[in-house]
C-alpha positions as CSV (number, residue, x, y, z in Angstrom):
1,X,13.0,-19.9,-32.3
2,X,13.4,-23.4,-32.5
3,X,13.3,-24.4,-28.8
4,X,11.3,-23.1,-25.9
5,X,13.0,-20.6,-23.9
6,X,13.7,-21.9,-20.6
7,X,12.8,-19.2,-18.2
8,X,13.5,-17.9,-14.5
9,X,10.4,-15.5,-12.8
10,X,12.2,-13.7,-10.1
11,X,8.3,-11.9,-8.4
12,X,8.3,-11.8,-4.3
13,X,4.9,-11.4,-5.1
14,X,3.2,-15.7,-5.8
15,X,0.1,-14.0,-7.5
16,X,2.3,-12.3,-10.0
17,X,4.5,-14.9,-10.7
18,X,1.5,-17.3,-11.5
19,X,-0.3,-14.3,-13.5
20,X,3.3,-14.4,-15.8
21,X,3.3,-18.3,-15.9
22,X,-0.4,-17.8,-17.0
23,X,0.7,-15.2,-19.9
24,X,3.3,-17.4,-21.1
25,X,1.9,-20.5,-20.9
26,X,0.1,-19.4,-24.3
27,X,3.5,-18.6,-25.6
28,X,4.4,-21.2,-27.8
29,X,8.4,-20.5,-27.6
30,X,8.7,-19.7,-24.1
31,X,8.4,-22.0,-20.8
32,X,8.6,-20.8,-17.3
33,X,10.6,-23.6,-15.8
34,X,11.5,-22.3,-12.4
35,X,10.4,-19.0,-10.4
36,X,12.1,-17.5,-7.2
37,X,10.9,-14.7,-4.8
38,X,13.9,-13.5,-3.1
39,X,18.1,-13.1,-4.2
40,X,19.1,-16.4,-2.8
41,X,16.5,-17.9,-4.3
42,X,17.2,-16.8,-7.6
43,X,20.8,-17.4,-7.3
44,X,20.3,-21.2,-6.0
45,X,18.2,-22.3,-9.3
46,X,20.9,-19.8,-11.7
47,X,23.9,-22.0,-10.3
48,X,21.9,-25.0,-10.7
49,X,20.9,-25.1,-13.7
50,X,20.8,-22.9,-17.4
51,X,18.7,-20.6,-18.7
52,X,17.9,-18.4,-21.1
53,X,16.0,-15.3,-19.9
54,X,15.5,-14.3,-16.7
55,X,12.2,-12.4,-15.7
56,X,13.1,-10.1,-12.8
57,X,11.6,-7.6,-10.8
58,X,13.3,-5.0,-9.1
59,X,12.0,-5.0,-5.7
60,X,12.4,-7.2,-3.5
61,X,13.3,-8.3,0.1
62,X,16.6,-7.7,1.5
63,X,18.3,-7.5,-1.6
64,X,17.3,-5.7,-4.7
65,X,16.6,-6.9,-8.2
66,X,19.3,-4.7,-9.2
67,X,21.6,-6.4,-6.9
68,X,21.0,-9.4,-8.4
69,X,20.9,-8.5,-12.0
70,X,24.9,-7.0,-11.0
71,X,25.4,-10.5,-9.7
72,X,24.0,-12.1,-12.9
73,X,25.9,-9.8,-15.4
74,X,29.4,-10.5,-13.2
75,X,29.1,-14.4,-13.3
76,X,26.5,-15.0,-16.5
77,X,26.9,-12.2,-18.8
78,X,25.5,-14.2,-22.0
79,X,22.2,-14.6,-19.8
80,X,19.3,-12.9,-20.9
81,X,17.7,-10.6,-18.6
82,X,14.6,-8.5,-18.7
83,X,13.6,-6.0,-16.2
84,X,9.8,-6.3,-15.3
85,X,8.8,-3.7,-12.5
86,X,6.1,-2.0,-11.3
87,X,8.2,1.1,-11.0
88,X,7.5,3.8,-14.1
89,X,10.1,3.5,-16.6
90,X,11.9,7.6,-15.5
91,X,12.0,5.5,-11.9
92,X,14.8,3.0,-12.5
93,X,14.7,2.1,-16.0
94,X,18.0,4.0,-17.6
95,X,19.4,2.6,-14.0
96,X,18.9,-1.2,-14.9
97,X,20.3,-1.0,-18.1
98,X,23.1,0.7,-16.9
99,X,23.6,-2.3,-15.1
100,X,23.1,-4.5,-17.8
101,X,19.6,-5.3,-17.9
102,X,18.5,-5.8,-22.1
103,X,14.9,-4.9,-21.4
104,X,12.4,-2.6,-19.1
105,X,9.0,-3.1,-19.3
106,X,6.4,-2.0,-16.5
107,X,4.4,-4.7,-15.2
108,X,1.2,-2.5,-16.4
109,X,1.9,-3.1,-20.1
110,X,-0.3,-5.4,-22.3
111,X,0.6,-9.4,-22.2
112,X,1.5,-9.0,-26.2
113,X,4.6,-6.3,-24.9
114,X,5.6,-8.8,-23.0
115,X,6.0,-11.7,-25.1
116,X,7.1,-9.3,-27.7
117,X,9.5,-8.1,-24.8
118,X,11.1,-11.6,-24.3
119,X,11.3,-12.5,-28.0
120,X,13.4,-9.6,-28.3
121,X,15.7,-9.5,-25.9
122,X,16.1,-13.5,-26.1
123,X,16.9,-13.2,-30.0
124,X,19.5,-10.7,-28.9
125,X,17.8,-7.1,-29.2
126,X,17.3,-4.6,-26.3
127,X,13.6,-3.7,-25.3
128,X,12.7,-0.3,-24.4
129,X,9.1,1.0,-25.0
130,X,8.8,3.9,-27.6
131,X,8.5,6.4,-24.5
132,X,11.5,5.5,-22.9
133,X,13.5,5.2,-26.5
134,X,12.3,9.3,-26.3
135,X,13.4,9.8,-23.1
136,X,16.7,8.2,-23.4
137,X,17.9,10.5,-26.9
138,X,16.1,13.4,-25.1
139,X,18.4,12.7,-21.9
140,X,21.4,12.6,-24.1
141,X,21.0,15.5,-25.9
142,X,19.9,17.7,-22.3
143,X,23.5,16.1,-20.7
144,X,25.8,16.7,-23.7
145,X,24.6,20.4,-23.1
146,X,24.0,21.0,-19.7
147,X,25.8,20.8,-16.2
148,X,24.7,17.1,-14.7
149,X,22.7,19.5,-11.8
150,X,21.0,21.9,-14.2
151,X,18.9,18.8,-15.3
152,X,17.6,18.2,-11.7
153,X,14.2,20.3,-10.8
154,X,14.5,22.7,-7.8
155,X,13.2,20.6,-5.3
156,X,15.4,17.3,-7.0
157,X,18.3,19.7,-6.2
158,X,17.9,20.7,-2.8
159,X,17.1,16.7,-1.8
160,X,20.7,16.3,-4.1
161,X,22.5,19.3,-1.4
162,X,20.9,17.4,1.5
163,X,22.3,14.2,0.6
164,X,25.7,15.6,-0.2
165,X,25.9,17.2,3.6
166,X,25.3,14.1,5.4
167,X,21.8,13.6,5.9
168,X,19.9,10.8,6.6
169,X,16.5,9.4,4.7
170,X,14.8,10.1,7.5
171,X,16.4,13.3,8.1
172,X,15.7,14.9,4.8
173,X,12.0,13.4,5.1
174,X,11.6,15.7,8.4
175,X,12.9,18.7,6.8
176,X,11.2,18.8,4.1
177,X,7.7,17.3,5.6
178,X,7.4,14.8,3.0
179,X,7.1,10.9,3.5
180,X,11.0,8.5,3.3
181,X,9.1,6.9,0.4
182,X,9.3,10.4,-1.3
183,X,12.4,10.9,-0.4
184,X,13.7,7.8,-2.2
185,X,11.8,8.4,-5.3
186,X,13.9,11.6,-5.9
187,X,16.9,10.3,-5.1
188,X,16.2,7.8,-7.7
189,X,15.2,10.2,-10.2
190,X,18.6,11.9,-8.9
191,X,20.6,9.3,-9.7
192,X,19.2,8.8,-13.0
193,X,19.3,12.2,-14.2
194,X,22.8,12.6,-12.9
195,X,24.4,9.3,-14.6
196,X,25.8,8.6,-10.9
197,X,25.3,5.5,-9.2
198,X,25.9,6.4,-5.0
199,X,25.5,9.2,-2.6
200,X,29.3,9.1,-2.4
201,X,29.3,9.8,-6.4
202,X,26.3,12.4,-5.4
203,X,28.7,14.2,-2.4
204,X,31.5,14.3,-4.7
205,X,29.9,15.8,-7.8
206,X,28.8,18.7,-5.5
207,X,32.0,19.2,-3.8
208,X,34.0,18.9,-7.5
209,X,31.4,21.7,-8.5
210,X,31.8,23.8,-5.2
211,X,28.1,23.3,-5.3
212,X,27.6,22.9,-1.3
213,X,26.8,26.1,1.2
């Protein structure tokens, strides 16, 4: 490249954000020229000024780095944006790129993946580690022949029954005697599987499919 990419870290965390400043600072195409730890903080420096990748992780306060990557998409679609997360790839990966994200990368991988990462996506590509390329062509094929519940595991499927009558986070945590943070990682593994995006989406699939007692 013959410039130095101009770069947003999005990180509600100031010790990762530095750590990524420290990675890329011996990257001789890339510069981290602002950083952000919330939404509106992000969104101030995007309308301010241009860039050409954005760094962003997914969680973070009050509104999610998915929320914001919709909000980038909608009003910058040509801007660059690479997922980094400390979620496993079958969390939310296939999620963000629904959404538009051109790259997922855990926050675990090697500093060379990431810089390898951003050169991609910035040059145009997608990135997707070799695991999640698998997962993705094996996730195809299962949908193309299956039912979009019959790819859910038993316990994925009565959370997914659960959901579609009504009940609350906190509700489904009781009755099943597992922890709300449990409960959300299957419904995110739901919605994944599934290709749906909402528990409205979720409610309707199972109604559609006469699926509910």
């Amino acid at each position: 490249m013959a410039s130095k990419l101009d770069i947003l870290v999005v990180d509600d965390h100031v010790v990762v954000r530095e750590g990524l400043k420290r990675i890329l600072a011996e990257c001789d195409d890339c510069a981290v020229v602002a950083e952000a730890g919330n939404v509106a903080e992000a969104l101030s420096w995007l309308r301010r000024r241009p860039f050409q990748l954005v760094l962003l992780d997914i969680s973070l306060p009050e509104r999610t780095g998915l929320d914001l990557l919709k909000t980038i998409k909608k009003e910058m679609p040509n801007l660059r944006v690479l997922v980094l997360s400390a979620y496993r790839e079958d969390h939310y990966a296939v999620r963000a790129l629904k959404e538009g994200a051109d790259g997922y990368l855990n926050k675990e991988s090697a500093s060379e993946s990431l810089i390898a990462a951003i050169r991609k996506v910035a040059s145009g590509g997608k990135y997707l580690s070799p695991a999640l390329a698998e997962r993705i062509a094996l996730e195809i094929g299962t949908r193309a022949d299956r039912p979009l519940h019959e790819v859910l595991s038993d316990r994925e499927f009565v959370i997914l029954k659960l959901i579609a009558h009504g009940a609350s986070l906190k509700d489904i945590a009781e009755q099943l005697s597992i922890s709300p943070k449990t409960v959300t990682t299957y419904r995110a593994r739901i919605l994944e599987k599934t290709g749906l995006s909402s528990n409205a989406e979720l409610t309707r699939y199972m109604v559609e499919n006469q699926l509910l007692d």
